[in-house]
C-alpha positions in Angstrom: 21.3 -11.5 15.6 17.5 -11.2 14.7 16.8 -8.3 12.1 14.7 -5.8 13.7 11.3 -5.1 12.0 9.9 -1.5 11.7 5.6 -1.9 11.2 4.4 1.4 9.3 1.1 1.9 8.9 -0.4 5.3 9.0 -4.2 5.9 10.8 -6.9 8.0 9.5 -10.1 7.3 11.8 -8.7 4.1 12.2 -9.9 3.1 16.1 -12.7 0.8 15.0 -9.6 -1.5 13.5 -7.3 -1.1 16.2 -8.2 -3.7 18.6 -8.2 -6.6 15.8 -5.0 -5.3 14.4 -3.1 -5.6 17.7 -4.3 -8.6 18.7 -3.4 -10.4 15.6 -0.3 -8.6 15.8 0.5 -9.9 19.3 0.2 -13.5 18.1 2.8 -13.0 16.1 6.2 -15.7 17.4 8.8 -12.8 15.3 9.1 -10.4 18.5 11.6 -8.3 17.2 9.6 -5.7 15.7 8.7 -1.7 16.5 4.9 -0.9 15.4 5.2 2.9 14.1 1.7 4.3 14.0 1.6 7.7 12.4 -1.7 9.2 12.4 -3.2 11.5 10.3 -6.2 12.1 12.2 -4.9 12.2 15.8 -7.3 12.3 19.0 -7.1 12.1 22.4 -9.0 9.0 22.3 -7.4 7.5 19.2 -4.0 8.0 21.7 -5.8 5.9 24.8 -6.8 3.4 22.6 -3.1 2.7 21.2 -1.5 3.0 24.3 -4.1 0.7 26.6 -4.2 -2.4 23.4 0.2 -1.3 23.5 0.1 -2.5 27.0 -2.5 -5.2 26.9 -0.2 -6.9 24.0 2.9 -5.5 25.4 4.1 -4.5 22.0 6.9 -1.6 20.9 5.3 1.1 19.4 6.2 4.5 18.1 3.3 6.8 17.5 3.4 10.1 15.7 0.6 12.8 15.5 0.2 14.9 12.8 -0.9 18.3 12.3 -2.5 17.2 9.6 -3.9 14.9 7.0 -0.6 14.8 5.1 -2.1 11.6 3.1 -0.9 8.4 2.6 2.5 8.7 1.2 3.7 10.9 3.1 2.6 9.5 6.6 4.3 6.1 5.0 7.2 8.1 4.6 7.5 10.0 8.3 7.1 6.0 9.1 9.8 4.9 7.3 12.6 7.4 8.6 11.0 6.9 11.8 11.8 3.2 12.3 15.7 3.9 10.4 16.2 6.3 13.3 15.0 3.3 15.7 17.5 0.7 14.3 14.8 -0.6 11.9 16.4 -3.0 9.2 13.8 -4.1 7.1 10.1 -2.6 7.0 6.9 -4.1 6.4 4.6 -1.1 5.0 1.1 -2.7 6.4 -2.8 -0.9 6.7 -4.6 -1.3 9.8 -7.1 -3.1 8.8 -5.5 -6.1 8.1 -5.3 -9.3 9.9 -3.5 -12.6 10.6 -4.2 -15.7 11.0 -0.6 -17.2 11.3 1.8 -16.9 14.5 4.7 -17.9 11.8 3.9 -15.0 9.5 7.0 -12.8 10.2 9.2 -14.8 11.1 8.2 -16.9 7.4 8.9 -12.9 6.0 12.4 -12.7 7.8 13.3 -15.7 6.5 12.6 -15.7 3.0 14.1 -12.3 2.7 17.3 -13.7 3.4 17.7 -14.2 -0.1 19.0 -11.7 -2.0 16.7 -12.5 -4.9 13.5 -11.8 -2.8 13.7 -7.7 -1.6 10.1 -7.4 -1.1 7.9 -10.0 -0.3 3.6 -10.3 -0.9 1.7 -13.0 0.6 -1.9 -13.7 -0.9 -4.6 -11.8 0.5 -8.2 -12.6 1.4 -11.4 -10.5 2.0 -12.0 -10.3 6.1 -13.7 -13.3 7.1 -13.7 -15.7 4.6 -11.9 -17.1 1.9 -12.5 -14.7 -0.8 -9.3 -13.9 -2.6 -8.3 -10.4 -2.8 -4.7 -10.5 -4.0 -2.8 -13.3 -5.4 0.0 -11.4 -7.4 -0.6 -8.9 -9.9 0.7 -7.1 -13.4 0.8 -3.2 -14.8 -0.8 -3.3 -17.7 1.3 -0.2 -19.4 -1.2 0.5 -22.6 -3.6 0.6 -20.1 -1.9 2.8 -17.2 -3.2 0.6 -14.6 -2.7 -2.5 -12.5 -4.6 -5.7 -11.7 -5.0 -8.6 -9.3 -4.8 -12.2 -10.0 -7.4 -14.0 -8.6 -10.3 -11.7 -7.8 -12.4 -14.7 -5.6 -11.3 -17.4 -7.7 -8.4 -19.5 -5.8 -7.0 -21.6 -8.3 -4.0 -24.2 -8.4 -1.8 -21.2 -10.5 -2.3 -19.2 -7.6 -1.3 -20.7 -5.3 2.4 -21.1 -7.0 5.0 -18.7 -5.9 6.9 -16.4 -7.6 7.8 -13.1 -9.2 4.9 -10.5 -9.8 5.5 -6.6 -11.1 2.8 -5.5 -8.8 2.1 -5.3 -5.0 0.0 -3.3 -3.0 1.2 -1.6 0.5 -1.7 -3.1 2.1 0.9 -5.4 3.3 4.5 -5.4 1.9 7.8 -6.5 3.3 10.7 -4.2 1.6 14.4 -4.5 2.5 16.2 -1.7 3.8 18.3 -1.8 1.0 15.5 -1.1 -1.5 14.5 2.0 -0.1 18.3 3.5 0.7 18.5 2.9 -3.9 15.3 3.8 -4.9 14.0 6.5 -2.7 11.0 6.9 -0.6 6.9 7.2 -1.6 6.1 10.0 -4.0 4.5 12.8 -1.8 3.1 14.4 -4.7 0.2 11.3 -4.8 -1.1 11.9 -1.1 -3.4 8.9 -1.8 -3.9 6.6 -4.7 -1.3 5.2 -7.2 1.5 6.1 -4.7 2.2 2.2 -4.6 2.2 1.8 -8.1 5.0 4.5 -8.5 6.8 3.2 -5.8 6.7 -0.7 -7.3 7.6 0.2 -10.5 10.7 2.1 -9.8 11.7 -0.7 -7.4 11.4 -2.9 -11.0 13.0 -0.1 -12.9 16.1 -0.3 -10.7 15.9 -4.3 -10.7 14.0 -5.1 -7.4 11.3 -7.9 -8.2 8.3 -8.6 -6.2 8.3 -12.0 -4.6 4.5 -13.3 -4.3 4.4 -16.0 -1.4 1.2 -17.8 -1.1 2.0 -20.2 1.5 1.6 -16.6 3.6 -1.7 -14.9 3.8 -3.6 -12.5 5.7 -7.0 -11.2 5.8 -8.0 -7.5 4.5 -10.8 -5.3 5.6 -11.2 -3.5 2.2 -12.1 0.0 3.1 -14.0 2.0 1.4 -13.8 5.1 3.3 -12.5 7.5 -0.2 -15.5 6.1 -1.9 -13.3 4.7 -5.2 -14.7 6.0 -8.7 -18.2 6.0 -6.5 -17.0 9.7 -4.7 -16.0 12.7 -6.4 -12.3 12.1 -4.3 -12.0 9.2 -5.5 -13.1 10.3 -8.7 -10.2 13.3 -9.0 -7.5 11.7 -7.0 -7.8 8.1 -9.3 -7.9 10.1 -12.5 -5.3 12.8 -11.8 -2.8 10.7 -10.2 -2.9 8.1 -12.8 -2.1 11.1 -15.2 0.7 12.0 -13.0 2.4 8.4 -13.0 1.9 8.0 -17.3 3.5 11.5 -17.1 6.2 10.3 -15.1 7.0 6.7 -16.8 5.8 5.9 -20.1 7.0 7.3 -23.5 5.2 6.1 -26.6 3.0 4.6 -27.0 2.1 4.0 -23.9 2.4 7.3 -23.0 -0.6 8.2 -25.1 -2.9 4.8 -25.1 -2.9 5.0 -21.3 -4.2 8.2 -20.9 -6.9 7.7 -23.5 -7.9 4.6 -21.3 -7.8 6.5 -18.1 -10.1 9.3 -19.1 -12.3 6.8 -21.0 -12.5 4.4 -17.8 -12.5 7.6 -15.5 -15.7 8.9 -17.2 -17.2 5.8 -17.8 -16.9 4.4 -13.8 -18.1 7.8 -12.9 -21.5 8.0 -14.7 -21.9 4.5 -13.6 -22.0 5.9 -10.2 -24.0 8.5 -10.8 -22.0 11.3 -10.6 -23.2 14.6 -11.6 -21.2 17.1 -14.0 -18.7 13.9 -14.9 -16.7 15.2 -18.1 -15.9 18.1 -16.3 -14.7 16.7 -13.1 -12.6 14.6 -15.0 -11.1 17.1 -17.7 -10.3 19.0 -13.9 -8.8 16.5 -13.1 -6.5 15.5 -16.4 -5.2 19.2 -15.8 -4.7 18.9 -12.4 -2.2 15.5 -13.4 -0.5 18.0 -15.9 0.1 20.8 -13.7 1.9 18.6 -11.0 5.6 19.0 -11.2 7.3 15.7 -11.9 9.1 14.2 -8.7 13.0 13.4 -8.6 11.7 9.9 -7.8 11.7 8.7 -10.7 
């Protein structure tokens, strides 16, 4: 019997990317999949254009409006129990700003999970439109408090060697049911930002590695649309998250070394883009990471 595939990716003004993101998804030679849309910023035309590309693709979808912009995590979350309650085995937790290029690229996924040594799978990931590399594995560096990509442009002969990585992001991941039933679900408490972190590292914690597969790849329209270090969102939500995760994780002296970095490269990124009243927003910020109650996912 062919697993069935629950898609969750959660929308947020998303209907510029829809039309791409189906198509490609239609392609696709692994049918047995539910696409679970849940969107944070729900319209009635956001809802006609899902259902008309639904029927033009004639794909299985599930779509859920909120009441609200209940971020990232937590949208990947209502996705999650949403495809359990549909009979969803496995789920790949996927933006919708992605594309494929590959017909074979789920059923590739299904396969490879069949081992019991690869519970969540990454292929390499490119910029949109060309062959600019984005993601080809990746590490936590713990005295730092942050995580990197390999690659960055550069497509080497190294990277295009599978194998284990500590760090993914949910741009596109494929996770076993099983790892979410032991380790729990996304940490609410993020809303957006370092939420895949978190959610990585207690897969490692409990013994789940990260499989990087670059015979598999996909193409990534990077958005922008928080504004990174370059807004003051991005600004707070960056800093006070990352706060949040060292709080949650490291002892010493990581525990201490990380944060230093993080305020240094939180204040440092933001006067680089300008940002007015920067010390402050950040030391708002730092306080705002401390004052968030530590999840039970930990």
């Amino acid at each position: 019997m062919m697993k069935k595939l629950g898609l969750v990716t959660v929308l947020f003004n998303s209907d510029e990317v829809l039309p791409d993101f189906f198509e490609s998804l239609s392609i696709q030679t692994y049918k047995e999949f539910v696409l679970v849309l849940i969107d944070n910023t729900p319209t009635e035309v956001t809802k006609s254009i899902v259902d008309n590309l639904a029927k033009k693709y004639a794909l299985k979808i599930s779509y859920t409006p909120m009441n609200s912009n209940v971020g990232i995590a937590a949208g990947n979350n209502v996705g999650i129990n949403t495809a359990n309650k549909l009979g969803c085995e496995d789920i790949i937790i996927l933006n919708n700003d992605i594309c494929f290029n590959k017909p074979s690229l789920f059923e590739s996924l299904v396969s490879l999970s069949q081992d019991q040594n690869k519970p969540i799978i990454a292929p390499k990931i490119y910029y949109h439109n060309n062959k600019i590399l984005w993601y080809a594995g990746g590490k936590l560096v713990k005295w730092k408090g942050t995580v990197y990509h390999f690659g960055y442009s550069e497509d080497t002969k190294e990277l295009n060697i599978a194998g284990f990585t500590n760090y993914a992001p949910t741009c596109f991941l494929y996770v076993r049911g099983e790892v979410f039933n032991n380790i729990g679900l996304m940490d609410e408490k993020y809303f957006v930002y370092v939420d895949d972190v978190d959610f990585v590292y207690r897969a490692l914690i409990k013994g789940y590695e990260i499989w990087y597969e670059p015979t598999l790849s996909l193409y990534h329209k990077v958005s922008t649309s928080t504004g990174g270090m370059e807004s003051d969102f991005g600004l707070r939500f960056n800093t006070r998250n990352k706060i949040y995760f060292i709080r949650k994780f490291f002892k010493f002296p990581f525990f201490y070394t990380a944060q230093l970095f993080t305020i240094i490269a939180a204040i440092y990124f933001g006067k680089k883009a300008g940002r007015a009243s920067v010390i402050v927003k950040v030391f708002n910020a730092v306080k705002e990471g401390y004052s968030m109650e530590l999840s039970s996912y930990r």
